[in-house]
C-alpha positions as CSV (number, residue, x, y, z in Angstrom):
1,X,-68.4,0.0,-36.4
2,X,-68.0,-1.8,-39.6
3,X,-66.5,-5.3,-39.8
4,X,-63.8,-3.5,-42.2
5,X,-62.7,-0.8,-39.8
6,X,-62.8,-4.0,-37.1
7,X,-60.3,-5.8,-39.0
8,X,-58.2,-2.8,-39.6
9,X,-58.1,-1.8,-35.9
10,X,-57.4,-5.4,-35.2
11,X,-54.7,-6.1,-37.6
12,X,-52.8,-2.4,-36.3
13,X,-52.9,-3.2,-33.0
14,X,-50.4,-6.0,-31.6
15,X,-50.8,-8.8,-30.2
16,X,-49.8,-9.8,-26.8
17,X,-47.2,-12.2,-28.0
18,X,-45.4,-9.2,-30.1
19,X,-45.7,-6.8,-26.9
20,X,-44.2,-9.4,-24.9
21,X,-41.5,-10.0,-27.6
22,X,-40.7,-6.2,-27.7
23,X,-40.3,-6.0,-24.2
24,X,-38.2,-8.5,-23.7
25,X,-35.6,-7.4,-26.5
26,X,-35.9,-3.8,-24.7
27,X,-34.8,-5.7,-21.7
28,X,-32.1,-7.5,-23.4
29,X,-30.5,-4.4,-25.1
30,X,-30.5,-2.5,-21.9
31,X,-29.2,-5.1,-19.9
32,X,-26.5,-5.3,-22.6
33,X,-25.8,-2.2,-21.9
34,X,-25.8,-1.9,-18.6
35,X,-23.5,-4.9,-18.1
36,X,-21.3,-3.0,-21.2
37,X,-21.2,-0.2,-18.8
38,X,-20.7,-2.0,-15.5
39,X,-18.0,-4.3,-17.2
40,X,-15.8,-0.7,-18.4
41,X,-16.6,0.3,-14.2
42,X,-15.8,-2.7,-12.6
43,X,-12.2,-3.0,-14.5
44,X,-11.3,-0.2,-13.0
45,X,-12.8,-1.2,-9.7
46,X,-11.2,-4.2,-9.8
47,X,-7.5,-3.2,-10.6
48,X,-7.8,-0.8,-7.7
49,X,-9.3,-3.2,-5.7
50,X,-6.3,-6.0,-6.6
51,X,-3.3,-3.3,-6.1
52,X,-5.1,-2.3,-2.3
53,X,-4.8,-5.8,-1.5
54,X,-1.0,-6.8,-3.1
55,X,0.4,-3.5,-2.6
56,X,-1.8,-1.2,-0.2
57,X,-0.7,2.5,0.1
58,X,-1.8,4.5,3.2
59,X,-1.1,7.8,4.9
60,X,1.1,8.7,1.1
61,X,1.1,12.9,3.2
62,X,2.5,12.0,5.8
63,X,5.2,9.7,3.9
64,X,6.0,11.9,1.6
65,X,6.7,14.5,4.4
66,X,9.0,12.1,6.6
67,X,10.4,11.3,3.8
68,X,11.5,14.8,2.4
69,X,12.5,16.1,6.0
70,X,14.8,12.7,6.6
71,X,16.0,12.9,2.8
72,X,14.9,9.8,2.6
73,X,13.7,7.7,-0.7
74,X,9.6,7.4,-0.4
75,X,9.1,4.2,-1.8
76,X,11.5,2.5,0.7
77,X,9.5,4.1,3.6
78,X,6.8,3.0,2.0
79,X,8.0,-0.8,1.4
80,X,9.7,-0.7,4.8
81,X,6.1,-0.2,5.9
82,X,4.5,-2.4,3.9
83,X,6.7,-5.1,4.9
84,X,6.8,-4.6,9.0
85,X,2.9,-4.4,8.7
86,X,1.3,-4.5,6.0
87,X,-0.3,-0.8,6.6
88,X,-1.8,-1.9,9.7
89,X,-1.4,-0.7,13.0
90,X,-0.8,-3.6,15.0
91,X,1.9,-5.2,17.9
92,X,4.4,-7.7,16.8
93,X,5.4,-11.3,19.4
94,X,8.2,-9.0,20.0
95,X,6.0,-5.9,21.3
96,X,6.9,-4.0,18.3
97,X,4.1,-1.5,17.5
98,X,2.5,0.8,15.0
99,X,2.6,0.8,11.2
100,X,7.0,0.6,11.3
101,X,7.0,-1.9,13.8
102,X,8.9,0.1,16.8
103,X,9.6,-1.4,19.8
104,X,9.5,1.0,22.6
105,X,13.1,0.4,23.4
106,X,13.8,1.8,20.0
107,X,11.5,4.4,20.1
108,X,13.3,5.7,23.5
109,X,16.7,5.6,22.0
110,X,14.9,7.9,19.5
111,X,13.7,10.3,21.1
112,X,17.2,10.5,22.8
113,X,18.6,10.8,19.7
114,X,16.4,13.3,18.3
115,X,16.0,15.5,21.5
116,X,12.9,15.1,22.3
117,X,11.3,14.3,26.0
118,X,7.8,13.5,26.3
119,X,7.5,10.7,24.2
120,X,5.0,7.4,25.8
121,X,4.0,4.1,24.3
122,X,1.0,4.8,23.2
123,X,2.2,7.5,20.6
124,X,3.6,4.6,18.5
125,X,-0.4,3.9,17.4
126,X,-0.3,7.8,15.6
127,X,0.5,7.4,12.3
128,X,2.0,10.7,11.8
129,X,4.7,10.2,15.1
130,X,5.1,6.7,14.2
131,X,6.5,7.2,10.6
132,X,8.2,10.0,11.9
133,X,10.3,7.7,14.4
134,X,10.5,4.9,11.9
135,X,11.7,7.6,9.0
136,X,14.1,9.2,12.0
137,X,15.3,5.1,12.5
138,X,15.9,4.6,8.9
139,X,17.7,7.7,8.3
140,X,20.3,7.0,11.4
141,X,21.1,3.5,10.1
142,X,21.8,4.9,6.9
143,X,24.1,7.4,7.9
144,X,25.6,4.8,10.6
145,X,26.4,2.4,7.3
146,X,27.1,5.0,4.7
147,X,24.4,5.1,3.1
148,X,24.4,1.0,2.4
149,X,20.6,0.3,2.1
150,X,21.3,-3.3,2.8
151,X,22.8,-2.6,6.0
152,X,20.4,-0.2,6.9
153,X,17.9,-2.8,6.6
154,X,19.5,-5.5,7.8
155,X,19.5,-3.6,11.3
156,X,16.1,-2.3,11.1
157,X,15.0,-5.9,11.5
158,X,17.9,-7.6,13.1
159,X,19.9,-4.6,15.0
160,X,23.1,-3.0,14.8
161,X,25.0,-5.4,17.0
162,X,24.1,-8.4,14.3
163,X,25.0,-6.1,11.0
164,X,28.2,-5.2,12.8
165,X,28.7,-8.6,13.3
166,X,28.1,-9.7,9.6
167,X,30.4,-6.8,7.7
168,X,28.4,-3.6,8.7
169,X,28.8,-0.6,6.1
170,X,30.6,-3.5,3.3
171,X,27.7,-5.9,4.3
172,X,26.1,-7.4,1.1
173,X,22.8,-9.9,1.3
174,X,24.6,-12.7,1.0
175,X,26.4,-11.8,3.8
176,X,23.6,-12.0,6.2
177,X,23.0,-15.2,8.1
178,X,19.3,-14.5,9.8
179,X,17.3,-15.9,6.7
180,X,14.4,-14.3,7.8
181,X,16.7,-11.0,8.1
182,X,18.0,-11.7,4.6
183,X,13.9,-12.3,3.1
184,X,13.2,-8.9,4.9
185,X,15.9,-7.2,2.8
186,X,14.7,-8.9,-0.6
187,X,11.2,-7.9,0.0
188,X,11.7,-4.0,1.3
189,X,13.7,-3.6,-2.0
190,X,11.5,-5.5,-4.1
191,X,8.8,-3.6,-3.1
192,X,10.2,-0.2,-3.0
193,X,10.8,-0.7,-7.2
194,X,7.0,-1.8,-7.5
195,X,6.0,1.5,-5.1
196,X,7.9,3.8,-7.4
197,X,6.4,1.7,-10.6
198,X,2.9,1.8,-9.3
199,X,2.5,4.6,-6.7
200,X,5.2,7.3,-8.2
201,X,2.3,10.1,-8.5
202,X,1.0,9.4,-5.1
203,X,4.4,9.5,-3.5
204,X,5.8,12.7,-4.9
205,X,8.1,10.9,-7.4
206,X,7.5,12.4,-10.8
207,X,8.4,15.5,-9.7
């Protein structure tokens, strides 16, 4: 081979300093768009991942259900939940249990109420027959006060005998004197307006 056709093939062909300097703006350009890409993902990810953790929605069927059989408003089940546990099945100090926090005193008076005869403790860890009885709960205390959602409430966390006490279907919040009664109240109704804001589709409200 000539020395001309050398130097040609020499000066076509690049050099390792230019291969390495391609490849790395190959790299660059695909990690910019990956990250593009992962960035657009990851918002999404992480504004589902916030509103889980501030405002988790669970078992949204079976709510909805309860909820339409006991004419009941979704969002407060679901913020009555939210507030008694969070979403998770667990017992209270006071040996409430399940996701509506039922004490199996309540739970008996129930099933009293309701007809039915073969309830036991351990049904309060189903989700389906706790909302049920908690839905069931809500919907006497709301009938028992007129339909005063404050009342009702108030006496889902602090009894009958208390709201009674305090001005029972006229009550008002500034009528109750538990304060931690009185923060219960603020927070179920606080949250119910951020369920219907933020979970109307899921709970059968845009219908």
């Amino acid at each position: 081979m000539s020395p001309a056709r050398t130097a040609i093939r020499t000066a076509r062909r690049p050099s390792r300093a230019q291969v390495r300097r391609r490849r790395w703006i190959w790299l660059i350009v695909a990690g910019v768009l990956g990250v593009g890409l992962a960035v657009g993902i990851s918002k999404i990810d992480v504004q589902q991942a916030i509103r889980d953790i501030t405002l988790p929605l669970q078992h949204d069927d079976i709510i909805r259900q309860q909820a339409a059989e006991k004419d009941l408003d979704p969002a407060m089940v679901a913020a009555v939940i939210y507030s008694e546990s969070r979403f998770r099945d667990q017992e209270s100090h006071a040996g409430a249990l399940g996701l509506m926090q039922i004490t199996p005193q309540t739970a008996r008076v129930i099933e009293r109420l309701s007809g039915g005869t073969t309830f036991h403790t351990s049904d309060l860890s189903d989700p389906q027959i706790n909302i049920s009885y908690g839905c069931y709960y809500l919907r006497y205390l709301l009938n028992h006060y007129n339909g005063n959602e404050v009342a009702a409430l108030a006496a889902y966390n602090a009894g009958t005998g208390n709201v009674d006490k305090w001005g029972g279907s006229d009550l008002q919040q500034s009528d109750i004197q538990f304060p931690e009664t009185r923060g219960y109240v603020d927070e179920v109704l606080s949250k119910q307006q951020d369920y219907r804001d933020q979970y109307a589709q899921d709970l059968g409200l845009n219908g």
